[in-house]
N, CA and C of each residue as an Amber inpcrd file, in Angstrom:
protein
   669
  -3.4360000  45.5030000   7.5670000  -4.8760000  45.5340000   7.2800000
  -5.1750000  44.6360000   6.0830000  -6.1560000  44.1370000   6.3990000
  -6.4290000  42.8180000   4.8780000  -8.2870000  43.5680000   4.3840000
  -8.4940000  42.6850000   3.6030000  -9.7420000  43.5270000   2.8180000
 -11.1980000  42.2800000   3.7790000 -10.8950000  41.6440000   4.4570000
 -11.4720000  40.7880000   4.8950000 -11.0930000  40.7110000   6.3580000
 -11.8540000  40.5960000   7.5910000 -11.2230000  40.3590000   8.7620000
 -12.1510000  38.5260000   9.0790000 -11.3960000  37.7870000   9.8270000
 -11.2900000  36.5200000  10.3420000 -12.8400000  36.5660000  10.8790000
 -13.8120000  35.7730000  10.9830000 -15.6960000  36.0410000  11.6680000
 -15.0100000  35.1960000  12.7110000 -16.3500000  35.3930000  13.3050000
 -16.2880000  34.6720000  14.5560000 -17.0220000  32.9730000  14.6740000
 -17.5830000  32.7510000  13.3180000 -18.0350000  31.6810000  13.1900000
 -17.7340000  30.6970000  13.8240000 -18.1800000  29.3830000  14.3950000
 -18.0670000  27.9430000  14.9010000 -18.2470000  27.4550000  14.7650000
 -17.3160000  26.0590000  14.0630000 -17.7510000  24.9050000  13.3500000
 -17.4450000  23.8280000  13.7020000 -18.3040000  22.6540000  14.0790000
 -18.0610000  21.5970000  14.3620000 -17.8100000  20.1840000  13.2230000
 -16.9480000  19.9030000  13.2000000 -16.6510000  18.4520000  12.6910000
 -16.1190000  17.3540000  13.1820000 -16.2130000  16.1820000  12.1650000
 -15.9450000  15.0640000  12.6770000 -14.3760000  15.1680000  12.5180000
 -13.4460000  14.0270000  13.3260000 -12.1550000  13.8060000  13.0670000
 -11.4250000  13.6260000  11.8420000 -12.7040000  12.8180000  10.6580000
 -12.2360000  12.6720000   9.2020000 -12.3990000  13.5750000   8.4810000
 -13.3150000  15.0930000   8.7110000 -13.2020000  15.8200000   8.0260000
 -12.4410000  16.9010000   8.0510000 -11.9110000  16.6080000   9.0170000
 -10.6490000  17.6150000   9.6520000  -9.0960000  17.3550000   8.8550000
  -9.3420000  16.1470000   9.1050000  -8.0410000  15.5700000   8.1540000
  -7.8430000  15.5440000   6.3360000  -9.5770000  15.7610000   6.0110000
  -9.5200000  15.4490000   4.4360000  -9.4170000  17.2450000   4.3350000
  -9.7600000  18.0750000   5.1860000  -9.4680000  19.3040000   5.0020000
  -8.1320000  20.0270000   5.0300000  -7.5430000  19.3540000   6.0710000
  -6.0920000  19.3450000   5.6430000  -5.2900000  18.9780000   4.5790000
  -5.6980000  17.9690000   4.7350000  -4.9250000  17.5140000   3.3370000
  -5.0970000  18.1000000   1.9910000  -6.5980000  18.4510000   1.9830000
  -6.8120000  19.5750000   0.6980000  -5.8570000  20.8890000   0.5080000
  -5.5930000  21.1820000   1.8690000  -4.6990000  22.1750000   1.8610000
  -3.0230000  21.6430000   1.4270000  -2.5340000  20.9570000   2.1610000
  -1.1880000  19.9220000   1.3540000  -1.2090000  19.9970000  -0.0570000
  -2.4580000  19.4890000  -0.7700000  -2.3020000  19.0670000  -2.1350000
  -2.3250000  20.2880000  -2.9800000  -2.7580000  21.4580000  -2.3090000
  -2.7640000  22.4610000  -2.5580000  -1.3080000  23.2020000  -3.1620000
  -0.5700000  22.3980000  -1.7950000   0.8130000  23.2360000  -1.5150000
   1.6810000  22.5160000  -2.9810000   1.2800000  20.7970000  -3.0070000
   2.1530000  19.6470000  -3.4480000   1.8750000  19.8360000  -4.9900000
   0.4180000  19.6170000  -5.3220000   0.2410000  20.1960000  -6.6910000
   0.6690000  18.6700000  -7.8730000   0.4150000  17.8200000  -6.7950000
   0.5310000  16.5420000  -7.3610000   1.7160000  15.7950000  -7.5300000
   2.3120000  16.1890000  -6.8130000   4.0170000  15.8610000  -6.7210000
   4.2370000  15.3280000  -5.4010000   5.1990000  14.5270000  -4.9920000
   5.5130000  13.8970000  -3.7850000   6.6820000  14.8160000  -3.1040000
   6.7180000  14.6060000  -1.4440000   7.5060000  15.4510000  -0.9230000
   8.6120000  14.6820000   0.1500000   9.3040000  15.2500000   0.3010000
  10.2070000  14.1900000   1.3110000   9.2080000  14.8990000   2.9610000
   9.6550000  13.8010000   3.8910000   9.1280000  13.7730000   4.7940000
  10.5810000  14.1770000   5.9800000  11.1140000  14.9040000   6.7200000
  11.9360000  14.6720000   7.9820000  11.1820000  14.4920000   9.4160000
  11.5750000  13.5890000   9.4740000  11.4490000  13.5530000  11.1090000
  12.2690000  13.3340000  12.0440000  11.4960000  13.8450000  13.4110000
  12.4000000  14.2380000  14.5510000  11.9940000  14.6000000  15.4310000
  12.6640000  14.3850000  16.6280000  11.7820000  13.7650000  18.0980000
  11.1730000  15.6730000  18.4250000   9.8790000  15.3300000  19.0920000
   8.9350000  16.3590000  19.3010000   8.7260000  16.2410000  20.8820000
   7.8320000  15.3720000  21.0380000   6.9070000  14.9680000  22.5130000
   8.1380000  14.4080000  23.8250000   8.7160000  13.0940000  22.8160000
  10.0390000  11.9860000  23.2610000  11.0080000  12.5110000  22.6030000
  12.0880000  11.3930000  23.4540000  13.3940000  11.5020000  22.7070000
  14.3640000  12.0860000  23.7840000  15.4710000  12.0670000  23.2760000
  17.1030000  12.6590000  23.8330000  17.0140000  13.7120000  25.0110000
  16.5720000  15.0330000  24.3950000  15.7860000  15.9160000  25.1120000
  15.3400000  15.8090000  26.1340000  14.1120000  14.9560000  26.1720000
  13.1930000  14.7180000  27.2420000  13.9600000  13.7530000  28.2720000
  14.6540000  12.3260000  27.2690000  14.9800000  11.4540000  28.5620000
  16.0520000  12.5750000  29.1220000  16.9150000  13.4040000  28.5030000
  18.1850000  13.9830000  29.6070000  17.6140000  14.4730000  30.8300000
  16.1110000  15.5950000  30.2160000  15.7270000  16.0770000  31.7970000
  14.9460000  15.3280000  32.5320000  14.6850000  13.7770000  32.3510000
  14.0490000  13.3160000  33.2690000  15.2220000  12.8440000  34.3320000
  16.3910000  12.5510000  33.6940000  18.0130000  12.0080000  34.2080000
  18.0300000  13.0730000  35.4320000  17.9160000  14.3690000  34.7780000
  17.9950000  15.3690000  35.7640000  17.6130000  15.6940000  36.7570000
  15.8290000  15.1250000  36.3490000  15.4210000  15.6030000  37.4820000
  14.7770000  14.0780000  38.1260000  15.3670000  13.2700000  38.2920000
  15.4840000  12.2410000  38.8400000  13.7790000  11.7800000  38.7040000
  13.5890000  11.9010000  37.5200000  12.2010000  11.3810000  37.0070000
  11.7090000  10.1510000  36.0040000  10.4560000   9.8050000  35.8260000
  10.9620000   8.4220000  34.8820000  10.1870000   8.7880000  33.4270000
   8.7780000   9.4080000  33.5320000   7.8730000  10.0480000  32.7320000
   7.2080000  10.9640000  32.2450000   7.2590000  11.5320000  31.4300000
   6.7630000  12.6490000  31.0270000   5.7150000  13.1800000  31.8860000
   5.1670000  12.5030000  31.6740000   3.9550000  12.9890000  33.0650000
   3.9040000  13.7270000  34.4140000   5.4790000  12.8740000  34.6150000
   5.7750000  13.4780000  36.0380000   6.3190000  14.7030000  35.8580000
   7.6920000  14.7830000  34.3850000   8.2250000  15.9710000  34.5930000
   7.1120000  17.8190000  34.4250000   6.0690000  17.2250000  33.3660000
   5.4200000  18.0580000  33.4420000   4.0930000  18.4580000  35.0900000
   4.2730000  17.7220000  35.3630000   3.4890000  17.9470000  36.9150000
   4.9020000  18.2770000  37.6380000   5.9090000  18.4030000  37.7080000
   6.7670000  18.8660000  38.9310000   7.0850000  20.1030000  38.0840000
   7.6300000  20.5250000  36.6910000   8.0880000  21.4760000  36.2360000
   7.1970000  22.3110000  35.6040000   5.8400000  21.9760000  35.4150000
   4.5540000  22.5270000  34.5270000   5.0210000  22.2520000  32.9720000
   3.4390000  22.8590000  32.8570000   3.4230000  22.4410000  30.9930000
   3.8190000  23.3380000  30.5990000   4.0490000  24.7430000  31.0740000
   4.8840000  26.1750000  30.4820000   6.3730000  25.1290000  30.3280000
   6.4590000  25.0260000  31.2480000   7.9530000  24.6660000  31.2300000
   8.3140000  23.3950000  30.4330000   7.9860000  22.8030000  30.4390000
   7.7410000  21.2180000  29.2450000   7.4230000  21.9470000  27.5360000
   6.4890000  22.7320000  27.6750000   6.8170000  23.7190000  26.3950000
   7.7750000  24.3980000  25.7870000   8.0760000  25.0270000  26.6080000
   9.4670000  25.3440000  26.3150000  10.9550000  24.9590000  26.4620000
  10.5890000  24.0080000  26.9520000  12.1060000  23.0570000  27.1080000
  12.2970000  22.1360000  26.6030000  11.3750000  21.5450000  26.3450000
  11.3070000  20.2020000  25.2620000  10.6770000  20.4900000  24.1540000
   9.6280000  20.6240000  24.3750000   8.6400000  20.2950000  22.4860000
   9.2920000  21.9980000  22.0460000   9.2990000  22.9340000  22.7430000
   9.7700000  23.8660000  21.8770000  11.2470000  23.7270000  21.2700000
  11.7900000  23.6700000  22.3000000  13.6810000  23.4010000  21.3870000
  13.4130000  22.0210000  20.4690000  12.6710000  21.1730000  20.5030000
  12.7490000  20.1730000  19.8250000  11.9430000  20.7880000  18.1460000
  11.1040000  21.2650000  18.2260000  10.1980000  21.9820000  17.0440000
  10.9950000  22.6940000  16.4740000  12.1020000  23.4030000  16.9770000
  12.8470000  24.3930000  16.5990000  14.0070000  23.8350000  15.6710000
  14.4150000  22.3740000  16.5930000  15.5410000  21.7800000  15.9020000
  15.1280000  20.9040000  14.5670000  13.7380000  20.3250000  14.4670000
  13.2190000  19.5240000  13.7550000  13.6640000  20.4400000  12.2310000
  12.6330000  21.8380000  13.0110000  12.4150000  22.8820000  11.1380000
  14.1190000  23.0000000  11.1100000  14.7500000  23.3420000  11.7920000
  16.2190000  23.4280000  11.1670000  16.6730000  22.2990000  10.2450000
  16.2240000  21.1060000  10.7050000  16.5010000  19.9960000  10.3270000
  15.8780000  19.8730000   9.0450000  14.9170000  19.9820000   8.8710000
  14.0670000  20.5190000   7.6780000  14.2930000  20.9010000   6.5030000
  14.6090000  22.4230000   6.6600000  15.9400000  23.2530000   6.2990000
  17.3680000  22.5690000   5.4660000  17.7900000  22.0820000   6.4510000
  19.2560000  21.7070000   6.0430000  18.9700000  20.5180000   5.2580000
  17.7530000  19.6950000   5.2480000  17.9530000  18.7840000   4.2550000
  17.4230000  19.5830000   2.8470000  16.2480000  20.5050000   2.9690000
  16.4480000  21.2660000   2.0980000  17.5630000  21.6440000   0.9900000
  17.9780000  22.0350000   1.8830000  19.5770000  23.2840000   1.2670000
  20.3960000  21.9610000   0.8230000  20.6960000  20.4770000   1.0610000
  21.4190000  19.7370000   0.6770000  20.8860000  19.2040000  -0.5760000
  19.4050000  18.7060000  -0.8860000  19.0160000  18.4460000  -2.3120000
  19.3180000  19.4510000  -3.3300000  19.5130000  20.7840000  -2.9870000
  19.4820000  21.6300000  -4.1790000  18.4460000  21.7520000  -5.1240000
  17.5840000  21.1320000  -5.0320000  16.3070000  21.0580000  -6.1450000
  15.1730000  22.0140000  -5.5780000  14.1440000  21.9860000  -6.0980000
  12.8020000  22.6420000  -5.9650000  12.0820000  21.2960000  -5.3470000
  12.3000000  19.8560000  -5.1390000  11.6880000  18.5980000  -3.9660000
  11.1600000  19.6100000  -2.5440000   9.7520000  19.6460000  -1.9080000
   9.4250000  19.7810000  -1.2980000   9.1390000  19.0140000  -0.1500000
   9.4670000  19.5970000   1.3180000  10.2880000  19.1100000   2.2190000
   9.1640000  19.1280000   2.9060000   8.6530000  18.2530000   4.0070000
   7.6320000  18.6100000   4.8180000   8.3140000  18.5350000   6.4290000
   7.8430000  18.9530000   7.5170000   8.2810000  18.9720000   8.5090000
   7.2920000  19.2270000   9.6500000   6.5110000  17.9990000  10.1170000
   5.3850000  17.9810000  11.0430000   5.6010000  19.4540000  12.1750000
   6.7880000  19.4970000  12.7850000   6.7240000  19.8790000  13.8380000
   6.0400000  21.4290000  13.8340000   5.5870000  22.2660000  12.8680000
   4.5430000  23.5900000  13.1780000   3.3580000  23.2730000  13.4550000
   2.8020000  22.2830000  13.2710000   1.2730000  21.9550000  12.6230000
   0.4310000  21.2420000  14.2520000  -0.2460000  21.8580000  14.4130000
  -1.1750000  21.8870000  15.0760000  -2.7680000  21.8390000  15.5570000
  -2.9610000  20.9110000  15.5720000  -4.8470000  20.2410000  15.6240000
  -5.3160000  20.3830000  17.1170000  -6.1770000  21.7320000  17.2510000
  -6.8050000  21.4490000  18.5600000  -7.4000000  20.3380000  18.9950000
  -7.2730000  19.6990000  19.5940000  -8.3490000  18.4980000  20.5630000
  -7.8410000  17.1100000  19.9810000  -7.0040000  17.2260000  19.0400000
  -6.3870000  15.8070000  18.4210000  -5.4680000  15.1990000  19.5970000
  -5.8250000  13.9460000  19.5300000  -5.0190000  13.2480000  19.9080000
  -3.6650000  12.5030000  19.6710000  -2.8610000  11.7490000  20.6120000
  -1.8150000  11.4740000  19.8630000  -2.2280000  10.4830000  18.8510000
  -2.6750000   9.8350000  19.0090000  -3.3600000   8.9400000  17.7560000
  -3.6260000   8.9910000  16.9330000  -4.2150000  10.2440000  16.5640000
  -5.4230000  10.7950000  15.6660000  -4.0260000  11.8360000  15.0050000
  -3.1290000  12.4840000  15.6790000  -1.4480000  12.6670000  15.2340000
  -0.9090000  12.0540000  14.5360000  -0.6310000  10.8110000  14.6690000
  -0.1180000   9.4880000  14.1860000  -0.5940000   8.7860000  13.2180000
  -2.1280000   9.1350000  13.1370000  -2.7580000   8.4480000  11.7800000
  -2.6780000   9.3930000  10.6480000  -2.7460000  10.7280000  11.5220000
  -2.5090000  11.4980000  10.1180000  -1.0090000  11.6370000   9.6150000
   0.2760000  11.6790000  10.6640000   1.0300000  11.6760000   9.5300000
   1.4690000  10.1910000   9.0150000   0.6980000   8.9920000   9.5910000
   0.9390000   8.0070000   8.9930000   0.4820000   7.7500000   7.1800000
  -0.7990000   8.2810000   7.2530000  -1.6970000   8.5290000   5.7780000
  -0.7840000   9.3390000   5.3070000  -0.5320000  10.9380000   5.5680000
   0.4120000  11.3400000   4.6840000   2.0240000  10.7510000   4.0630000
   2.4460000   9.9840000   5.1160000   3.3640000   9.1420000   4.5270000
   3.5200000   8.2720000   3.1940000   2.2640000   7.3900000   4.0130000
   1.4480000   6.3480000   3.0040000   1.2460000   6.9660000   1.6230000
   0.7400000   8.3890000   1.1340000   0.2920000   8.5910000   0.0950000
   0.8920000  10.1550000  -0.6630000   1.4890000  10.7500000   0.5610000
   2.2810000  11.9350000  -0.7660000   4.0110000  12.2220000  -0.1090000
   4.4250000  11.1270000   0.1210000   5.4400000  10.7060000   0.3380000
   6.7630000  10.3150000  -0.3420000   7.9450000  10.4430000  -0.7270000
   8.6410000   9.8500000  -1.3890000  10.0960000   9.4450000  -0.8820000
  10.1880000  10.3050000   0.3660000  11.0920000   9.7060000   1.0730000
  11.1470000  10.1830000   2.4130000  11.3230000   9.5040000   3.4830000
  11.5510000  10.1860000   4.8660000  12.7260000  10.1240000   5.3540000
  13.3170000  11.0070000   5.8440000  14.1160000  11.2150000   6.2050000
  14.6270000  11.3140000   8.1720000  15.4770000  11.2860000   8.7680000
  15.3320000  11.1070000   9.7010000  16.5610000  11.2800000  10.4410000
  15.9020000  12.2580000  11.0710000  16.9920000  13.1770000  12.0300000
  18.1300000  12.1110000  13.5370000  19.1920000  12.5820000  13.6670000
  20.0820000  12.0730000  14.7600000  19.3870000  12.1330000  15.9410000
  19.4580000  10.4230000  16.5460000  18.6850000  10.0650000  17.7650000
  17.2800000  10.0260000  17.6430000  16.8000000   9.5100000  16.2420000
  15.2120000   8.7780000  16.2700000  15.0720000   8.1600000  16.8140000
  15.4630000   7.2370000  17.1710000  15.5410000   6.1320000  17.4060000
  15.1710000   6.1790000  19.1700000  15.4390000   7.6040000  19.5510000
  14.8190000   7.2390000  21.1640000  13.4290000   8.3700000  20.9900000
  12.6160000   8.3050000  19.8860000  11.6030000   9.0920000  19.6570000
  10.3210000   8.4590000  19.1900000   9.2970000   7.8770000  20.1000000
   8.3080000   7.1380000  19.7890000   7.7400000   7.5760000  18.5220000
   7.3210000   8.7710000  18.0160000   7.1000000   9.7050000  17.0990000
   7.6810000   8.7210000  15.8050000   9.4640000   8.7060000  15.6960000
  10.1880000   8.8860000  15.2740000   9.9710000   7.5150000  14.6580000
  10.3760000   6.6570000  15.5770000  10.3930000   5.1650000  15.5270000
   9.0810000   4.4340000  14.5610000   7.7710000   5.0730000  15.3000000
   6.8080000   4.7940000  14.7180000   6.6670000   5.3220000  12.9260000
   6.9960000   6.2310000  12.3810000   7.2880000   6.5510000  10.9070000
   7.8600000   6.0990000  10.4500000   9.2100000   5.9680000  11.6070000
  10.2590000   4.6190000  10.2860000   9.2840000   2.9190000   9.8920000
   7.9360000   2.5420000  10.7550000   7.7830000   1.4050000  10.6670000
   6.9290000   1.4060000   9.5960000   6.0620000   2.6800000   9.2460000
   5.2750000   3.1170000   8.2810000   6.0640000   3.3390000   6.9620000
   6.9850000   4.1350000   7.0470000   7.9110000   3.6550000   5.5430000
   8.5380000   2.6460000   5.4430000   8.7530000   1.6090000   6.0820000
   9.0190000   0.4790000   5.9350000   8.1990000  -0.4750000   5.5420000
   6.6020000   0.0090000   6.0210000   6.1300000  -0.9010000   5.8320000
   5.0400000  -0.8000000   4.1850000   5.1640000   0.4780000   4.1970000
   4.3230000   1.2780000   2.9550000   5.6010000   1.2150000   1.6430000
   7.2550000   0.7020000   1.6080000   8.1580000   0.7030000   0.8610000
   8.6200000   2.2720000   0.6470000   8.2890000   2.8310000   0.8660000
   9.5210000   4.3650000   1.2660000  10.5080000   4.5200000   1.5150000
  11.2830000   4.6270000   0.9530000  12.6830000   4.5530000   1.3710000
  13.0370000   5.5310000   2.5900000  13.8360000   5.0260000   3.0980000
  14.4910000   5.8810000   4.3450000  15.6390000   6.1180000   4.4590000
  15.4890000   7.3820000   4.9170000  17.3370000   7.8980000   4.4950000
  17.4380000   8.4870000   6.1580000  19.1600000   8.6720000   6.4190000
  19.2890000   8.9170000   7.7610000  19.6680000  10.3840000   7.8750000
  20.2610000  10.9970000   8.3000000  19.7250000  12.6200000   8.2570000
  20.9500000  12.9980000   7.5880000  21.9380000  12.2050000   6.9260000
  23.1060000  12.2620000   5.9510000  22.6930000  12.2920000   4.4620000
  21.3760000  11.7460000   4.3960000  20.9200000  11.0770000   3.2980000
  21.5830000  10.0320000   2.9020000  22.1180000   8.8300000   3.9400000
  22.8830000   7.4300000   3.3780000  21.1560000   7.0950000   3.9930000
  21.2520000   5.5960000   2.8260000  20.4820000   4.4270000   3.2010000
  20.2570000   4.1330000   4.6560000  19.0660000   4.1230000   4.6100000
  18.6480000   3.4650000   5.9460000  18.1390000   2.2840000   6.4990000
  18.6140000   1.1670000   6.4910000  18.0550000  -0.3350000   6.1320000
  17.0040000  -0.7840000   7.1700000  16.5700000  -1.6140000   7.0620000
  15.5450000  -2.2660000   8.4710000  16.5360000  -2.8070000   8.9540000
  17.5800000  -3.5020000   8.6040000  18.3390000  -3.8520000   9.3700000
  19.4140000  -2.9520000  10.1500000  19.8010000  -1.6310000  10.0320000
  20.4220000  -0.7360000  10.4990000  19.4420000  -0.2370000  11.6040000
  18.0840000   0.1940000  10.8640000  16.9110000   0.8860000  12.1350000
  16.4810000  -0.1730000  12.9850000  16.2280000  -1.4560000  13.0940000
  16.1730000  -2.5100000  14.0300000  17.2580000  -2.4290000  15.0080000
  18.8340000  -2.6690000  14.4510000  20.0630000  -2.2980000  15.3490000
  20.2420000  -1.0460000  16.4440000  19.5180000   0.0970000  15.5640000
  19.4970000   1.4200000  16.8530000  18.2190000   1.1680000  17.4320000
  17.0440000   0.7810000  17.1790000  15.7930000   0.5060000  18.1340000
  16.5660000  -0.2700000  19.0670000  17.1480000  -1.5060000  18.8230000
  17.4990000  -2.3700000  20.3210000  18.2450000  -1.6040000  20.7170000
  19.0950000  -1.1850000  20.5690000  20.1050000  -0.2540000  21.2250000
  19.6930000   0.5340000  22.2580000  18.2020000   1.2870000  21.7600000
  17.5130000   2.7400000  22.5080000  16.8230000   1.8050000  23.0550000
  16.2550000   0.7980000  23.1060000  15.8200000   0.1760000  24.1730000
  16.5030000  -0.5300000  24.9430000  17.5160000  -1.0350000  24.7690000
  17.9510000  -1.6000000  25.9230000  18.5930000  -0.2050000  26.6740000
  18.9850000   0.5990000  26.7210000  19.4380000   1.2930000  27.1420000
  18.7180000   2.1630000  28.0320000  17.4260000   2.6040000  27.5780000
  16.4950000   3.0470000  28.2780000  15.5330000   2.1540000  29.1960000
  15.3720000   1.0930000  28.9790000  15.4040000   0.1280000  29.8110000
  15.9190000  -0.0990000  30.8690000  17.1780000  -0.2010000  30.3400000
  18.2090000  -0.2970000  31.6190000  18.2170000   0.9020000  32.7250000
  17.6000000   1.4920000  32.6140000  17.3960000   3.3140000  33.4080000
  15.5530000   3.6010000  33.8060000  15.2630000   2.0460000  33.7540000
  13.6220000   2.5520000  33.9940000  12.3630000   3.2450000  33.3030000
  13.1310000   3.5230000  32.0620000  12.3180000   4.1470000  31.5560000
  11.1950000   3.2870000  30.8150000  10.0660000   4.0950000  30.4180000
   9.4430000   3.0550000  29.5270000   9.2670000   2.9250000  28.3730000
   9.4530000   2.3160000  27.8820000   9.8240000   1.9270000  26.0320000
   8.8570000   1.3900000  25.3370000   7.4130000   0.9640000  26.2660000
   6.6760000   0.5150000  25.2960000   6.5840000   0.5770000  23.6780000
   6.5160000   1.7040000  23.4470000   5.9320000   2.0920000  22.4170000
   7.2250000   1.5840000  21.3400000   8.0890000   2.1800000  21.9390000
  10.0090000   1.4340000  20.8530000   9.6730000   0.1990000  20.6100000
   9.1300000  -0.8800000  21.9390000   8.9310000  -1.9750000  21.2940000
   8.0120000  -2.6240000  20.6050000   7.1950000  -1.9140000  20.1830000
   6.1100000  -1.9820000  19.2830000   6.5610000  -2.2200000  18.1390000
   7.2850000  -0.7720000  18.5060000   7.6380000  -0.6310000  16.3970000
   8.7710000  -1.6170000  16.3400000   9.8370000  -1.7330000  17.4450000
  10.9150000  -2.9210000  16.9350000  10.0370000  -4.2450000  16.6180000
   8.8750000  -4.3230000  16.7810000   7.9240000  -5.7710000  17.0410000
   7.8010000  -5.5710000  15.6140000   6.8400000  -4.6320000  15.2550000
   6.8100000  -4.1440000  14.2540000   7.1490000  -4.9910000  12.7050000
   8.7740000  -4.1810000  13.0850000   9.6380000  -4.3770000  12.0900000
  10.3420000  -5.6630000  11.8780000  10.1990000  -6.1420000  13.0760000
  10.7930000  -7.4780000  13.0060000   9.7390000  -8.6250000  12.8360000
   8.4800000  -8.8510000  13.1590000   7.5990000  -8.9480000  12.4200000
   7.2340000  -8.8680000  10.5770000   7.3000000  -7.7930000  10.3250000
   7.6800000  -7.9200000   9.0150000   8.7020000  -8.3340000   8.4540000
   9.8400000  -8.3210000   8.7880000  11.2360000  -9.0820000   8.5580000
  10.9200000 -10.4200000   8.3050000  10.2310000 -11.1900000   9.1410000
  10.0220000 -12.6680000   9.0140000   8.9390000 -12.9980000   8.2890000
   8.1750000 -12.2980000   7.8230000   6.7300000 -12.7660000   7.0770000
   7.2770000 -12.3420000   5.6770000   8.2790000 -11.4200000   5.6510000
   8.9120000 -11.3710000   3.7930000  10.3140000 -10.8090000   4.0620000
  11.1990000 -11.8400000   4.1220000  12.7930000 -11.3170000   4.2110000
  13.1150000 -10.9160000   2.8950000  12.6450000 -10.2710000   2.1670000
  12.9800000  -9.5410000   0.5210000  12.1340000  -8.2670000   0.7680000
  11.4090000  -8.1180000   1.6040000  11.3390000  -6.7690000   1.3090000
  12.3270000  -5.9240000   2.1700000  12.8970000  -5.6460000   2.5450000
  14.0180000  -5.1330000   3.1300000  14.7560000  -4.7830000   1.6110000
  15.2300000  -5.4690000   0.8220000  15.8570000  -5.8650000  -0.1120000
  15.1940000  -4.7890000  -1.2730000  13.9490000  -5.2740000  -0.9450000
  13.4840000  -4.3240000  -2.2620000  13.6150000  -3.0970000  -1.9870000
  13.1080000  -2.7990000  -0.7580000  13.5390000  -1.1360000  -0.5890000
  14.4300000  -0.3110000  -0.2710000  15.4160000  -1.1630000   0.2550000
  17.0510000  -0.6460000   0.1610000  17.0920000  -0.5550000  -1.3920000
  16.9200000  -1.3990000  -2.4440000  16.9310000  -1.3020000  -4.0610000
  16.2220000   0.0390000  -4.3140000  15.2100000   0.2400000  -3.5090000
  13.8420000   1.4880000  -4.2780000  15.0230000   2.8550000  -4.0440000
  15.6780000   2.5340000  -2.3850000  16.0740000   3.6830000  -1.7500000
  17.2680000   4.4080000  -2.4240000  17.8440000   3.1600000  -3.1260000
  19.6150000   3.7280000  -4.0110000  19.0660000   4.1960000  -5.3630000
  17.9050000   3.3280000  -6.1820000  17.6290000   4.4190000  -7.4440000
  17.0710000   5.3740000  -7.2750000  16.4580000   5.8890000  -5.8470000
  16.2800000   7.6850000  -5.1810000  17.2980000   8.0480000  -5.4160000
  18.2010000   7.8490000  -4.4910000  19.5150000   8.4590000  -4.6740000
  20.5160000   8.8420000  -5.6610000  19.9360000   7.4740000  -6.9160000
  20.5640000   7.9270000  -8.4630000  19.9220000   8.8830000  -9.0760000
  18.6460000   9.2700000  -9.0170000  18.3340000   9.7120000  -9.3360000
  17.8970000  11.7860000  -9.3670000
């Protein structure tokens, strides 16, 4: 029993005030301090391509129209949500400090899109961020892929779910990798090759920043 019960009120807003309301709540939590970020495949990824292998499918789309969205819930985005916060967790328990850990995968926006997903944890990256971190087999996680191009491209260092350095040149090497590979099996990779475009794109318009933020990423680590 609480001294207050929940109204039934209904409120409509725009998409930006949804997000600056959130975030009021974050800064709430953060208190003016930066937090590490983990990520880890949710929607895509390992998971998903195995049961499309399985079920002799190529797209998400399909597996959830032959198996339903109960079942896509709980077989993918749920074991994947589950493994993310573990993941979470364990980088937790490895800093030993009071550094606050964030971990997308509870958080939930009715009627948002994936986009409108993506911009927000792209902004939160961008601005109360200090390091992301990034769970085994990003690299076949559009989600996944797409954050590494945002701390790369915002200078965030990136660490791999060991906490070793994570270079553009190491995360470029497993993007081709997860794409050619998934490629080679039909699948579609658009989105992987975005962000490998991305990154390699930026590679050639300033071959020192790579440099600088592998530099930013080891005095994290000294520190």
């Amino acid at each position: 029993m609480t001294f207050y019960s929940p109204s039934d009120s209904k409120f409509t807003r725009h998409y930006r005030e949804e997000v600056e309301m959130v975030f009021s709540a974050i800064d709430c939590v953060l208190n003016g301090e930066q937090a590490i970020y983990c990520s880890s495949e949710l929607t895509t990824g390992v998971r998903l391509y195995d049961a499309l292998r399985e079920h002799h499918l190529t797209t998400a789309s399909e597996l959830k129209k032959k198996m339903g969205q109960e079942w896509f819930e709980s077989n993918i985005f749920g074991v994947n949500m589950r493994c993310a916060m573990d993941f979470a967790k364990s980088v937790r328990t490895s800093l030993g400090d009071q550094t606050m850990v964030i971990t997308p995968a509870p958080f939930a926006a009715r009627d948002w899109s994936q986009t409108e997903y993506l911009h927000f944890w792209e902004t939160l990256i961008r601005t109360r961020i200090k390091s992301v971190w990034f769970n085994q087999n990003w690299e076949f996680s559009n989600g996944c892929a797409f954050e590494l191009a945002v701390a790369r491209h915002a200078g965030v260092p990136t660490m791999d779910c060991y906490g070793n350095v994570l270079s553009s040149e190491e995360a470029m090497r497993c993007l081709e990798n997860a794409v050619a590979q998934l490629s080679a099996e039909k699948f579609d990779t658009t989105k992987l090759r975005e962000t490998l475009n991305r990154l390699q794109s930026a590679r050639a318009q300033d071959g020192t920043a790579s440099d600088s933020i592998s530099e930013k990423s080891n005095t994290y680590l000294r520190t």
